[in-house]
C-alpha positions, 0 to 999 in steps of 0.5 A: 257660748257668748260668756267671756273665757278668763285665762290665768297664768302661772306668771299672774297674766290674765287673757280672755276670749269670747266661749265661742271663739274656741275652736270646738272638737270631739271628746277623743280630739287632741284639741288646740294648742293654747299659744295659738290661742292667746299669748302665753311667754316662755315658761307660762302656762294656764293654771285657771280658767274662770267662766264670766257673763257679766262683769258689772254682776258683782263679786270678786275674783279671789286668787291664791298661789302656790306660796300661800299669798292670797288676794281678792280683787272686784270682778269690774276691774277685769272688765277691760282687757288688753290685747296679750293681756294684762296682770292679775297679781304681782308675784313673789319670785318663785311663786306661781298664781295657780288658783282663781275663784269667783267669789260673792265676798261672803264665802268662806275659804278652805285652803289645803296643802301639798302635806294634806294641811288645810285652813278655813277662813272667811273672805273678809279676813283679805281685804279687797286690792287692785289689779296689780297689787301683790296680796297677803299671806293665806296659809303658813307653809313649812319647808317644801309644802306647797298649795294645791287647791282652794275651795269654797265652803258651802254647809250644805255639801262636803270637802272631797280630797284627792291623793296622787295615788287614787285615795280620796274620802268626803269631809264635813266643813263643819270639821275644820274651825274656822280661824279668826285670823288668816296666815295660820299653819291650819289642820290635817284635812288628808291624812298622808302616807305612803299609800296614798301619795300626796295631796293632788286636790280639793273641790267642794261637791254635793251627793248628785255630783259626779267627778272625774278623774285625770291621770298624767297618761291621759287616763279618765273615770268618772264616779259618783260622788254619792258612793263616796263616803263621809269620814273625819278629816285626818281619815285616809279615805279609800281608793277611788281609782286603781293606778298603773305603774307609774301613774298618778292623778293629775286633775280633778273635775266636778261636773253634774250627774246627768251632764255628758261628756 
């Protein structure tokens, strides 16, 4: 309730709000409209929300966008905030800011895209900049690919990727090398076919976690993430949610077994 709710946009903004100042309701309730909220321009929208109850706790706030430039800042330069916001990242023209991760500055990082590619790197390899800095090149994209996720790699759980179409496996982290070096074309982490669609999204879970999964009409299952198997990382995988027509994934959730919704 009393932590601090950080907005990030796709322009690179950053607003926040105290937990409680949001506007409770139900499961089925249509909920706020977030310009009522905080101050978004036009085109602008939130693309991150990163939970914080201490500023001065340490760590970095790691931020990736959707042309592969990645940046870590300190968590304590975000401490102050100004009212309508203030910048995150300075952005390319025609890149969004559409990943932030709350990182220890010695986690390992698994960047995957659009075309089911991945690199593995260490957090180290981006060195730390200020607020407004513009950041470095994460992973190198070919033609029209573009990022999809990020996730932090922990030996003990799994990678699960998602298709747009309801395909999804586990991988092992100890598939994908880690490379020396950051900016590289990376590996298959999801094999992509006409089947299952594009990659919608990556998130690093353990066997006592559920998922839930959002589709385009509003449409939401939630599975265990145990029923899910481990396969390699250029697996295809198996359905995890049968689509309508029309229909495709477009969010992924990670939430405790026995947390309710």
């Amino acid at each position: 309730t009393h932590d601090y709710v950080n907005f990030f946009t796709n322009f690179g903004r950053v607003s926040r709000m105290k937990a409680y100042e949001i506007p409770e309701a139900g499961r089925t309730a249509k909920g706020t409209n977030l310009v009522n909220i905080i101050e978004l321009g036009e085109g602008e929208f939130v693309t991150s929300i990163i939970s914080i109850s201490d500023f001065a706790g340490g760590g970095y706030l790691t931020m990736v966008t959707k042309r592969g430039v990645i940046k870590r800042t300190l968590l304590s330069q975000f401490e102050y905030q100004r009212k309508g916001g203030k910048i995150a990242i300075n952005l390319d023209e025609n890149d969004e800011l559409i990943f932030v991760r709350h990182t220890s500055g010695e986690e390992s990082l698994v960047i995957a895209t659009r075309e089911g590619n991945a690199v593995r790197f260490d957090e180290n390899n981006v060195r730390s900049m200020g607020r407004t800095a513009h950041g470095v090149k994460g992973i190198t994209l070919v033609g029209d690919d573009y990022v999809v996720g990020v996730a932090v790699v922990d030996d003990e759980k799994s990678l699960l990727t998602i298709t747009d179409n309801g395909v999804g496996k586990r991988t092992k982290f100890s598939d994908f090398r880690q490379m020396k070096n950051r900016g590289g074309r990376g590996v298959v982490c999801q094999n992509i076919t006409d089947k299952t669609g594009k990659l919608a999204a990556i998130i690093t879970v353990c066997d006592d976690d559920d998922i839930i999964l959002i589709t385009n009409e509003g449409t939401i299952i939630r599975t265990n993430v145990s029923g899910i198997n481990i396969y390699s990382r250029t697996a295809t995988g198996v359905i995890i949610m049968r689509l309508s027509e029309g229909s495709f994934i477009n969010n992924v959730a990670r939430i405790e077994k026995n947390e309710t919704i």
